[in-house]
C-alpha positions as a Python dict, from the first residue, in 0.01 Angstrom:
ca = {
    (1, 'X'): (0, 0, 0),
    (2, 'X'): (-213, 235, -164),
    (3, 'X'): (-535, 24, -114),
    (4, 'X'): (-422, -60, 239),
    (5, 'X'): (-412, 371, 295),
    (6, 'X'): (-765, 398, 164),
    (7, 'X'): (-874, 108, 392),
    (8, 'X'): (-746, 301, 678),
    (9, 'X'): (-841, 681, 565),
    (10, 'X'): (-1194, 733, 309),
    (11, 'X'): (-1382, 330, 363),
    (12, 'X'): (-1691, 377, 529),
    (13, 'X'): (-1657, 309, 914),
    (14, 'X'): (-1884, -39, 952),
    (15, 'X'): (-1703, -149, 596),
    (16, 'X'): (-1360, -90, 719),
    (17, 'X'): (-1397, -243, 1057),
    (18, 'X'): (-1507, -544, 930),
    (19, 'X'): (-1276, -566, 660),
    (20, 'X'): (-1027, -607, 968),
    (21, 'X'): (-1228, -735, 1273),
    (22, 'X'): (-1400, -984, 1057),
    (23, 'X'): (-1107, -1167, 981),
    (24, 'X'): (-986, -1114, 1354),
    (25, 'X'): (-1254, -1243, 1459),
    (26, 'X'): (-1272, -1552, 1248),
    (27, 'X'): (-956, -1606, 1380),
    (28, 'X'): (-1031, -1561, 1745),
    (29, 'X'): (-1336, -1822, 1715),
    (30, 'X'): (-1043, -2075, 1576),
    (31, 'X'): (-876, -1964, 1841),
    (32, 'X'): (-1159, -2056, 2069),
    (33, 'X'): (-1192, -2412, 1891),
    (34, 'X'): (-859, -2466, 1958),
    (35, 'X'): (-870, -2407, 2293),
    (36, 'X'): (-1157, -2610, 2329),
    (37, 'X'): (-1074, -2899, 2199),
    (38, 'X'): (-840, -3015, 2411),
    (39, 'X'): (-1065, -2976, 2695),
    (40, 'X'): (-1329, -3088, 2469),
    (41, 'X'): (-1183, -3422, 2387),
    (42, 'X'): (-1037, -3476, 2696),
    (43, 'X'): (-1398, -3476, 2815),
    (44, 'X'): (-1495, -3756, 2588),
    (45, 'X'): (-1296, -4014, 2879),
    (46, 'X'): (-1538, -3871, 3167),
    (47, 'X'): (-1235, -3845, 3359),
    (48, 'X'): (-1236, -3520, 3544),
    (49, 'X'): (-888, -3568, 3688),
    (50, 'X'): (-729, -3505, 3374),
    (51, 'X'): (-977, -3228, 3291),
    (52, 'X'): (-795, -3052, 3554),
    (53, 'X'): (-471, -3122, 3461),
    (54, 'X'): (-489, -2965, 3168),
    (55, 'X'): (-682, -2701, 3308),
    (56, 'X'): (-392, -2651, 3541),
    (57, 'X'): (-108, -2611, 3293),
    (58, 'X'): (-326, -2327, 3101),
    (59, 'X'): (-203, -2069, 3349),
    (60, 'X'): (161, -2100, 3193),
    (61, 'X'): (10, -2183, 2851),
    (62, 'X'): (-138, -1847, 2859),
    (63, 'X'): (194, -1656, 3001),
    (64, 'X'): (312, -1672, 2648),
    (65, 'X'): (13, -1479, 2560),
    (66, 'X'): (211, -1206, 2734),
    (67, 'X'): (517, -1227, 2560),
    (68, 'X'): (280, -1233, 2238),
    (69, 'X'): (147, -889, 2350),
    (70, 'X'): (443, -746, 2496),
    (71, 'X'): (634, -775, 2131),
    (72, 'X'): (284, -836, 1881),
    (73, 'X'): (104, -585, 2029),
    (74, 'X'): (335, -351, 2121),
    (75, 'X'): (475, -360, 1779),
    (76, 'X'): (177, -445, 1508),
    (77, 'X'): (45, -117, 1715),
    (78, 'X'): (409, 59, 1639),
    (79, 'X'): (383, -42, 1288),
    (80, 'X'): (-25, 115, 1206),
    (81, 'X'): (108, 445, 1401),
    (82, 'X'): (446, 479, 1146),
    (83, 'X'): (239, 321, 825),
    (84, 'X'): (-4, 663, 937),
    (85, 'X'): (354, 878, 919),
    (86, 'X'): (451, 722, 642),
    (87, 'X'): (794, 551, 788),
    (88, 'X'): (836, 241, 610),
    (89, 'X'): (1162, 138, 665),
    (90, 'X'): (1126, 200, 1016),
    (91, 'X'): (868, -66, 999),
    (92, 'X'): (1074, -312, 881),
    (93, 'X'): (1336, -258, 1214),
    (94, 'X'): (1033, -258, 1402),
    (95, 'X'): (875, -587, 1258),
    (96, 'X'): (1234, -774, 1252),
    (97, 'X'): (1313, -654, 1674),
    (98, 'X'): (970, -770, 1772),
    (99, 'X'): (1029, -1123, 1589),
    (100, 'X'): (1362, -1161, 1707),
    (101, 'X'): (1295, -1028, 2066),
    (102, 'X'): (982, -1296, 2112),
    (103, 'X'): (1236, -1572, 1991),
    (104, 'X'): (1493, -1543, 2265),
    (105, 'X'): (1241, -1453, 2565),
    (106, 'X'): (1015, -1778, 2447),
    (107, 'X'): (1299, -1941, 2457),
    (108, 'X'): (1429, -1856, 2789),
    (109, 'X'): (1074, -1932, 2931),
    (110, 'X'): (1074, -2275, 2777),
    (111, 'X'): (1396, -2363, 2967),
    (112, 'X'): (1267, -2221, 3308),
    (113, 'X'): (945, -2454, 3257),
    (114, 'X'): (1183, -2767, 3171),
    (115, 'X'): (1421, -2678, 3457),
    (116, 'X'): (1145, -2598, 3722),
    (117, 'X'): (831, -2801, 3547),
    (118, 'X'): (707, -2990, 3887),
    (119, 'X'): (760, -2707, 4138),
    (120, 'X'): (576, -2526, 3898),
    (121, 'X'): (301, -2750, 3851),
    (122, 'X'): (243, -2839, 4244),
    (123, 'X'): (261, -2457, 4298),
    (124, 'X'): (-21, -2353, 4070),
    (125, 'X'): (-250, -2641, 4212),
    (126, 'X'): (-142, -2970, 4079),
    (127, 'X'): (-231, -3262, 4298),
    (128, 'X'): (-115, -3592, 4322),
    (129, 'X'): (-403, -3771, 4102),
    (130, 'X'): (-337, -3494, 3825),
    (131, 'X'): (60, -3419, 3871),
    (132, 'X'): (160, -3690, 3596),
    (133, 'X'): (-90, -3572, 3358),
    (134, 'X'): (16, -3214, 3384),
    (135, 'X'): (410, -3275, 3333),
    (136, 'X'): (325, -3410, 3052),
    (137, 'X'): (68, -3184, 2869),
    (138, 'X'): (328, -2925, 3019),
    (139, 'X'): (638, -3073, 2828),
    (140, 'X'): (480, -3096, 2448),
    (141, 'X'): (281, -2786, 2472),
    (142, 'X'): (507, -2517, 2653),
    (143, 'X'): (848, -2643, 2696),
    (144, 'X'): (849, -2783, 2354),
    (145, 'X'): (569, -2595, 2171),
    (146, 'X'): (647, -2255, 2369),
    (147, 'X'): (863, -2101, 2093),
    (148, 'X'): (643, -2163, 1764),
    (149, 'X'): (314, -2077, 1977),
    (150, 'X'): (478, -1742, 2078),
    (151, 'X'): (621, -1636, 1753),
    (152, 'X'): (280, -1754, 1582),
    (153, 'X'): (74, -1517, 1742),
    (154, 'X'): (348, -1199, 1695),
    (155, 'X'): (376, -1262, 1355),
    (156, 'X'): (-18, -1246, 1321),
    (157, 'X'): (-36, -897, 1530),
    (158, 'X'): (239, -780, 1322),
    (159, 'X'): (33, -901, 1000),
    (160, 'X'): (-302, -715, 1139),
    (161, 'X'): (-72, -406, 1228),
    (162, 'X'): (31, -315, 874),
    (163, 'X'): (-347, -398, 740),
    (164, 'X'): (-302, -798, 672),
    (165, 'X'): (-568, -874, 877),
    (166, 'X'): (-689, -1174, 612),
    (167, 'X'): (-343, -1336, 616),
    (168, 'X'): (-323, -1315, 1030),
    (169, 'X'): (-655, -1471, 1102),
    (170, 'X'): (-599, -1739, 813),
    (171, 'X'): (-243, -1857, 1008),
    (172, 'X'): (-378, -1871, 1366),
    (173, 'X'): (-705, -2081, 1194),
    (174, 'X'): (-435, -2306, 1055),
    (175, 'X'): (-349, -2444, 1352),
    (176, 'X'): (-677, -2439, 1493),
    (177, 'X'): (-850, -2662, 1229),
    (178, 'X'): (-537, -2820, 1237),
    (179, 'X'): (-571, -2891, 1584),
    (180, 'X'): (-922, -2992, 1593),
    (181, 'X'): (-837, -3275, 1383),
    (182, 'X'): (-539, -3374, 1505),
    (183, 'X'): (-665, -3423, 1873),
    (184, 'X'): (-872, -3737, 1826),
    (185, 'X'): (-676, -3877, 1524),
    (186, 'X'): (-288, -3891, 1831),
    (187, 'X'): (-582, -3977, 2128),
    (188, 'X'): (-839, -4232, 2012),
    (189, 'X'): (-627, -4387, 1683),
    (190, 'X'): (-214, -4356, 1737),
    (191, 'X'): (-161, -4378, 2095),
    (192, 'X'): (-261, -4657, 2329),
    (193, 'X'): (-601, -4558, 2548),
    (194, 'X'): (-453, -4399, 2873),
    (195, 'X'): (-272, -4166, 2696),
    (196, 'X'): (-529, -3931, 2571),
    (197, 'X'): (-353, -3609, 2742),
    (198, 'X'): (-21, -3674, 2550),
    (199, 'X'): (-234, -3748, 2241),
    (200, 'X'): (-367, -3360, 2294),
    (201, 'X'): (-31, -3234, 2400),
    (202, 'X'): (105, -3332, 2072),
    (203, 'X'): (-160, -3273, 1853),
    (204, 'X'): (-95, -2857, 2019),
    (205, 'X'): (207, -2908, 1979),
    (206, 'X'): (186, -3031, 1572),
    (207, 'X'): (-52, -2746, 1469),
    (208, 'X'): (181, -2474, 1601),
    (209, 'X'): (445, -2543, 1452),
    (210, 'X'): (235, -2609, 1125),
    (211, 'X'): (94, -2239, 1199),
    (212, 'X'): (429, -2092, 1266),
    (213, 'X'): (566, -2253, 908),
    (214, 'X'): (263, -2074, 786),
    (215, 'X'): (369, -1701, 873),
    (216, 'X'): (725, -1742, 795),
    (217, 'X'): (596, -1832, 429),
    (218, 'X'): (340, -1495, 449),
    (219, 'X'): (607, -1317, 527),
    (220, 'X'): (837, -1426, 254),
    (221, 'X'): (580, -1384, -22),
    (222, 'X'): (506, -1019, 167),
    (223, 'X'): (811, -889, 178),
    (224, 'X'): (874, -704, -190),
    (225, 'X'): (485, -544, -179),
    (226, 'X'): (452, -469, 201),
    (227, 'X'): (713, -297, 433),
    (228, 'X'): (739, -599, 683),
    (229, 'X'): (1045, -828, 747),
    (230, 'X'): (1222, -1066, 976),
    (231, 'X'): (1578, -933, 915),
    (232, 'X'): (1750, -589, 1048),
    (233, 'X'): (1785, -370, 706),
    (234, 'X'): (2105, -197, 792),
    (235, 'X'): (2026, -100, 1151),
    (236, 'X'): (1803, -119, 1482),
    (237, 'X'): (1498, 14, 1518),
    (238, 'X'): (1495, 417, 1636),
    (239, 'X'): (1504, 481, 2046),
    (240, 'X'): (1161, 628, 2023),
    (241, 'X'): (998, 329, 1826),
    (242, 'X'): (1175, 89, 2092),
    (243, 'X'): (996, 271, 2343),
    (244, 'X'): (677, 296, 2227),
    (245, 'X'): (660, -87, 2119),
    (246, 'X'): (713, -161, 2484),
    (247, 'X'): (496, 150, 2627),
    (248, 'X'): (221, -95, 2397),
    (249, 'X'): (309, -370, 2469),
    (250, 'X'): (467, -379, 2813),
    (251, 'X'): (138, -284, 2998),
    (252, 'X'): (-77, -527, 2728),
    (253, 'X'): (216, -805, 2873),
    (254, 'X'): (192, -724, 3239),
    (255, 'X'): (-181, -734, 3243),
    (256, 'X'): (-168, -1097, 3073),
    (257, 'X'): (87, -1219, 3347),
    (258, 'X'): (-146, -1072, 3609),
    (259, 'X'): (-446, -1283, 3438),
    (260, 'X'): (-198, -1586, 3457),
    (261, 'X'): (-100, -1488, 3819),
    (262, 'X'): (-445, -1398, 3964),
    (263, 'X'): (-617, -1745, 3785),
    (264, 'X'): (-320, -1953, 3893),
    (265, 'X'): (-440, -1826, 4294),
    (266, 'X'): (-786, -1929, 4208),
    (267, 'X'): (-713, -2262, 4066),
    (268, 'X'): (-451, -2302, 4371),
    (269, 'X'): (-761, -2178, 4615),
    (270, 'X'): (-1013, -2400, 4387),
    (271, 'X'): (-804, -2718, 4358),
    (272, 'X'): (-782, -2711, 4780),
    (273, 'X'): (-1204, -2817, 4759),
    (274, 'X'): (-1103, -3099, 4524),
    (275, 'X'): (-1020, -3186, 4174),
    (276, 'X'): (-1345, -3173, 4034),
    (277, 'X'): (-1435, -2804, 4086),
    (278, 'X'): (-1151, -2754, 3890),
    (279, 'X'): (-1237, -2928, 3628),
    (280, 'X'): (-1601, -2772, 3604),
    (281, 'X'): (-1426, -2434, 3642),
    (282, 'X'): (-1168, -2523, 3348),
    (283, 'X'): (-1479, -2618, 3129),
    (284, 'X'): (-1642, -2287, 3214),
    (285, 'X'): (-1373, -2078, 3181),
    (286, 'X'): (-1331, -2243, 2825),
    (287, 'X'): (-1715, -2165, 2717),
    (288, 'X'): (-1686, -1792, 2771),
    (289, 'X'): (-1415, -1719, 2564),
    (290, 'X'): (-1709, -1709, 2283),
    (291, 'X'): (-1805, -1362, 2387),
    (292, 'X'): (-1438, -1270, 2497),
    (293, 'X'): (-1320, -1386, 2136),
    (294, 'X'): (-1579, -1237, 1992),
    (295, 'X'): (-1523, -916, 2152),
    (296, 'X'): (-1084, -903, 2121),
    (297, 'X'): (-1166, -962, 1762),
    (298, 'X'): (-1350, -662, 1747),
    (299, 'X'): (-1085, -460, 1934),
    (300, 'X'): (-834, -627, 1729),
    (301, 'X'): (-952, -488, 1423),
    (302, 'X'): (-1050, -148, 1543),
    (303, 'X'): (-716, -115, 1687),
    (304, 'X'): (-481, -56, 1374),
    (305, 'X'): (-759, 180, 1294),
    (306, 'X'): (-794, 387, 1567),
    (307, 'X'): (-395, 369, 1549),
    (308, 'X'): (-370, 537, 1237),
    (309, 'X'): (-614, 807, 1207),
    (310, 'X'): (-487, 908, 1588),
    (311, 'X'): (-129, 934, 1420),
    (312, 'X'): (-275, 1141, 1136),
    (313, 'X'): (-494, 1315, 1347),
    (314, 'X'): (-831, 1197, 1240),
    (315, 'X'): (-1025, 1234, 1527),
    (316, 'X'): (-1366, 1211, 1430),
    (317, 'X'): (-1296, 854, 1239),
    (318, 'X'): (-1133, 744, 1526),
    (319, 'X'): (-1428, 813, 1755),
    (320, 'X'): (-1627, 634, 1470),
    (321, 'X'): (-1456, 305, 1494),
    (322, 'X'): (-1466, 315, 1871),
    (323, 'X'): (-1806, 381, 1885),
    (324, 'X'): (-1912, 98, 1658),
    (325, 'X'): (-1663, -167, 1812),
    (326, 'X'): (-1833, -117, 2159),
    (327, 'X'): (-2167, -132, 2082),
    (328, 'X'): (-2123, -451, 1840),
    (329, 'X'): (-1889, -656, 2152),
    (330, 'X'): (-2097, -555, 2441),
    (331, 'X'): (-2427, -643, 2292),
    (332, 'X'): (-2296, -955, 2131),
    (333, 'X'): (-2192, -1068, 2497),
    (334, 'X'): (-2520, -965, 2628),
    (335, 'X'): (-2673, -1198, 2401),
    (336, 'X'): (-2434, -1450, 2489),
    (337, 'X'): (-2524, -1416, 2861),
    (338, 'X'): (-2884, -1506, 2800),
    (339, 'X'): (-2820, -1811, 2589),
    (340, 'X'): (-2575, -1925, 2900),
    (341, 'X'): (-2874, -1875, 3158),
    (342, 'X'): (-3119, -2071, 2932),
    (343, 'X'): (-2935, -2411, 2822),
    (344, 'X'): (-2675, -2361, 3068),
    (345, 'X'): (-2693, -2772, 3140),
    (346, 'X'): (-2688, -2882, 2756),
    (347, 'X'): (-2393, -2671, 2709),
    (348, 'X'): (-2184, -2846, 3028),
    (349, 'X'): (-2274, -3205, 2901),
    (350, 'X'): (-2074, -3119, 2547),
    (351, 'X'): (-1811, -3148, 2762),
    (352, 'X'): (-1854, -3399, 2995),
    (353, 'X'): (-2102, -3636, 3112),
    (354, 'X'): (-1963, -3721, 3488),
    (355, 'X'): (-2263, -3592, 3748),
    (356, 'X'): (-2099, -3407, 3969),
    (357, 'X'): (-1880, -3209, 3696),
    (358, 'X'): (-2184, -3116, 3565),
    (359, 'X'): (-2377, -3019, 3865),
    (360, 'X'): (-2102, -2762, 3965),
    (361, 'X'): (-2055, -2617, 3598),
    (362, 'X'): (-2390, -2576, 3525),
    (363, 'X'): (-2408, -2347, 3832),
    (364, 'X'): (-2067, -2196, 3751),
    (365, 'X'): (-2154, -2091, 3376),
    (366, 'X'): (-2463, -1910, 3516),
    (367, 'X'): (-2229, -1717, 3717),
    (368, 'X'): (-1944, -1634, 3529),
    (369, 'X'): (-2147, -1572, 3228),
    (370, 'X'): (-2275, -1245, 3354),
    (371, 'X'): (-1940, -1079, 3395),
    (372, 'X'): (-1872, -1099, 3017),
    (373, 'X'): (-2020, -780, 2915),
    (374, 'X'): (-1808, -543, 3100),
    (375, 'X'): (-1489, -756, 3048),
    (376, 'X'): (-1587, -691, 2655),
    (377, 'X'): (-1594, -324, 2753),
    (378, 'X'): (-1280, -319, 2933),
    (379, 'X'): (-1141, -499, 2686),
    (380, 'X'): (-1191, -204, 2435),
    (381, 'X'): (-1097, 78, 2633),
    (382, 'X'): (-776, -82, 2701),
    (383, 'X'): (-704, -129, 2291),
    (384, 'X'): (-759, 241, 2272),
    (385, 'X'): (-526, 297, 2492),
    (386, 'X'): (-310, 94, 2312),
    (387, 'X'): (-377, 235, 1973),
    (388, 'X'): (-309, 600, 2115),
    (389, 'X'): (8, 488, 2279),
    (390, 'X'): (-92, 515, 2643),
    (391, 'X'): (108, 292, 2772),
    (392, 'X'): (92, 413, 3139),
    (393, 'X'): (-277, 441, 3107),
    (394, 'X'): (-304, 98, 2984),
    (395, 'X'): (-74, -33, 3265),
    (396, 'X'): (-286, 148, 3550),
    (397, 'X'): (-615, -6, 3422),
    (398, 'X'): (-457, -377, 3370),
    (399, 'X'): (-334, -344, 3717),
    (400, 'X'): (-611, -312, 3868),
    (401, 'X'): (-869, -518, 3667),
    (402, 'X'): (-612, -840, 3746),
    (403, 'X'): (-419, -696, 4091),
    (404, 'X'): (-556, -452, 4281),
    (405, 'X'): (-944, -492, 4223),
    (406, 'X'): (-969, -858, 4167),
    (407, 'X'): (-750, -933, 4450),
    (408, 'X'): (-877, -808, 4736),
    (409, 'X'): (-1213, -884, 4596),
    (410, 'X'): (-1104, -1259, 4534),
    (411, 'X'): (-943, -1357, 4932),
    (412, 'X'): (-1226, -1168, 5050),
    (413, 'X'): (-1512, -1402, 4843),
    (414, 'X'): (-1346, -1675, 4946),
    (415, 'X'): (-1311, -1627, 5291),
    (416, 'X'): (-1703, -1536, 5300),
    (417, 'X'): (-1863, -1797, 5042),
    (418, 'X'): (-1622, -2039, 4989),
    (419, 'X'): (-1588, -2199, 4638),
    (420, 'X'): (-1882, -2008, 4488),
    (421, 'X'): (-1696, -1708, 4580),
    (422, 'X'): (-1474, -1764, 4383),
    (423, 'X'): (-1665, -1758, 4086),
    (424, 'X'): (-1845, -1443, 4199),
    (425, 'X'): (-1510, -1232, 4257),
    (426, 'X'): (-1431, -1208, 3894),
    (427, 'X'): (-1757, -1038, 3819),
    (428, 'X'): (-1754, -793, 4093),
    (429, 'X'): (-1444, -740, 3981),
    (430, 'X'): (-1484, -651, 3626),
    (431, 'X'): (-1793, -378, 3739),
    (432, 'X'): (-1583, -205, 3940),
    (433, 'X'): (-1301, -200, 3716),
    (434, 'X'): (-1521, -98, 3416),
    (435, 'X'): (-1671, 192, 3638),
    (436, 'X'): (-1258, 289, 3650),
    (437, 'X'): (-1191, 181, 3299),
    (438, 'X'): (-1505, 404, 3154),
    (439, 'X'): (-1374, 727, 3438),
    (440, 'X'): (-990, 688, 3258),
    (441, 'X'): (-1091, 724, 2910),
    (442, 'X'): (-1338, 990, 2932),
    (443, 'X'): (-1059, 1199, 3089),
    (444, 'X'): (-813, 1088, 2846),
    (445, 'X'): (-1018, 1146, 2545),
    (446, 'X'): (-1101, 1483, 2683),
    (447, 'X'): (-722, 1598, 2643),
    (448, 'X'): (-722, 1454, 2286),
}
């Protein structure tokens, strides 16, 4: 613990960030790949139908993002604030509730999905050419997969919370390598050809559970020289920690089922113009996660330490690491942006290959592309918030980045430009929300 406290308190600013955000960040480009390659593969049949599909069922893919941050972000954030007081044992409460709590609401999510799965599906956008496809994609990766996906990613917040950044971003890249290989070996070598999207289904499904075998093994060998655990020592965790795990974690939750919401109304709005705009969308969408990734890795190893020195009262370090973080995401993206603009066509045909895919992504990535910068910036403010337990702040700026900005901005788009408008909301979108985002932390670092 004692090398973990220095990490936190006297390591130069650059050294300690990237002691945590490097990892993080090495885990979100995993991530990334992992995300990819389904879509990735998939693309290899130059079938956009099923491009869709899957593209479809991400919206409740990603909703367990939300229970990930509603009990991994809420309480790895918990867990760097008492770790700064000192309250070990009231980490280990902490660590065990958050575990235990993701268990039974993945669970309960899984069975609505099985019990609901085609309403579901035709309500988000599904059609009739990519219904079939999406029930099943649906059933291996969520209904089945939804439990060790969920837990997977709160065990790695709770690992980055306490300092374990290494460990964290090592069991989410399990599953991603494990993934990548995996895809083609169930598509193109076990199952017959026509079943390519159960072939990636399972292959998802197969590296979570892999990955969640992972932490529960971290943990083990953790648990006598670190103060995390899966079990309740003697008692529940205090009132006050309860609280702030879900003043964390609640707004960090509500603004990820707001993403699903908002993007399930686009694909719904997109899907109405025809199968293959949502398919060229889908492929964008998965391209710029590389600045997005790049950038919550960055936030995701600043957090714990902007976390800590605000619980000890370090203010000057804490500006430090903020500082740094936004200057390294935002520029990345920038960079990002102009590599999009440039070779905007040879990055499409990685994908796919069918004309008309490619015509309408190529024109999409150009688009989209240029709202990653202040979605990196947004993305930091609002892990500041987060690290200084501003839960009400945090929920005020997610609600209107993904409700009451994007919204308005997104019916209105469409009704004036039609399916390009849709592509152009988000962006408008995210500069008027930054414009808030930057107004809401100046006034709350001001009463620091």
């Amino acid at each position: 613990m004692n090398e973990k406290k220095e990490l936190f308190e006297t390591v130069p600013v650059p050294k300690a960030l990237m002691t945590l955000a490097l990892p993080s960040i090495a885990s979100q480009l995993i991530t990334m790949i992992y995300s990819l390659a389904d879509t990735l593969y998939i693309g290899m049949t130059d079938d956009p139908i099923k491009v869709a599909a899957i593209s479809v069922v991400s919206v409740l893919f990603f909703v367990m993002n939300a229970f990930a941050n509603l009990f991994g972000v809420g309480g790895g954030s918990q867990v760097s604030r008492l770790l700064g007081k000192g309250g070990e044992e009231e980490v280990r409460r902490v660590t065990a509730f958050s575990f235990w709590g993701a268990l039974a609401v993945a669970l309960l999510y899984s069975l609505l999905c099985l019990s609901f799965s085609k309403p579901l599906m035709r309500f988000i956008g599904a059609t009739d050419n990519t219904l079939e496809y999406t029930l099943d994609y649906l059933f291996w990766v969520v209904i089945l997969g939804g439990v060790p996906s969920t837990l997977s990613m709160v065990m790695s917040h709770l690992l980055r919370g306490a300092g374990y950044a290494r460990q964290a971003s090592f069991g989410i890249g399990l599953g991603g390598l494990l993934n990548l290989f995996l895809d083609p070996l169930f598509m193109f070598v076990i199952l017959p050809e026509g079943l390519e999207v159960t072939g990636v289904a399972l292959a998802t499904f197969t590296s979570n559970v892999v990955s969640l075998l992972y932490f529960a093994a971290a943990f083990f060998r953790l648990r006598r020289r670190s103060a995390l655990a899966l079990t309740f020592s003697g008692a529940l965790p205090t009132r006050e920690s309860v609280q702030s795990i879900f003043s964390v974690g609640l707004p960090s939750a509500i603004s990820t089922l707001l993403a699903c919401v908002t993007t399930g109304i686009a694909t719904r709005m997109t899907s109405a113009m025809g199968d293959i705009p949502v398919a060229a969308i889908g492929i964008v969408k998965k391209i710029d996660q590389l600045p997005l990734n790049i950038g919550m890795g960055l936030c995701q190893g600043m957090m714990p330490l902007v976390a800590y020195n605000y619980s000890s009262h370090n203010k000057k370090r804490m500006d430090a690491f903020i500082h740094v973080t936004k200057i390294a995401g935002v520029s990345f993206a920038v960079v990002c942006v102009l590599v999009f603009e440039v070779f905007a066509d040879q990055v499409i045909q990685l994908f796919i290959q069918d004309a008309e895919t490619v015509r309408l992504g190529i024109s999409f990535l150009r688009i989209a592309s240029l709202g990653t910068p202040f979605m990196v910036y947004i993305f930091q403010i609002i892990h500041c918030f987060q690290a200084m337990n501003k839960g009400k702040a945090t929920l005020l700026l997610s609600i209107c980045r993904q409700g009451a900005v994007y919204l308005p901005i997104l019916f209105t788009m469409r009704h004036l430009f039609g399916l390009y408008g849709i592509v152009w909301a988000q962006i408008v979108s995210n500069m008027i929300t930054m414009l808030i985002a930057r107004t809401m932390y100046l006034r709350a670092r001001s009463s620091l």
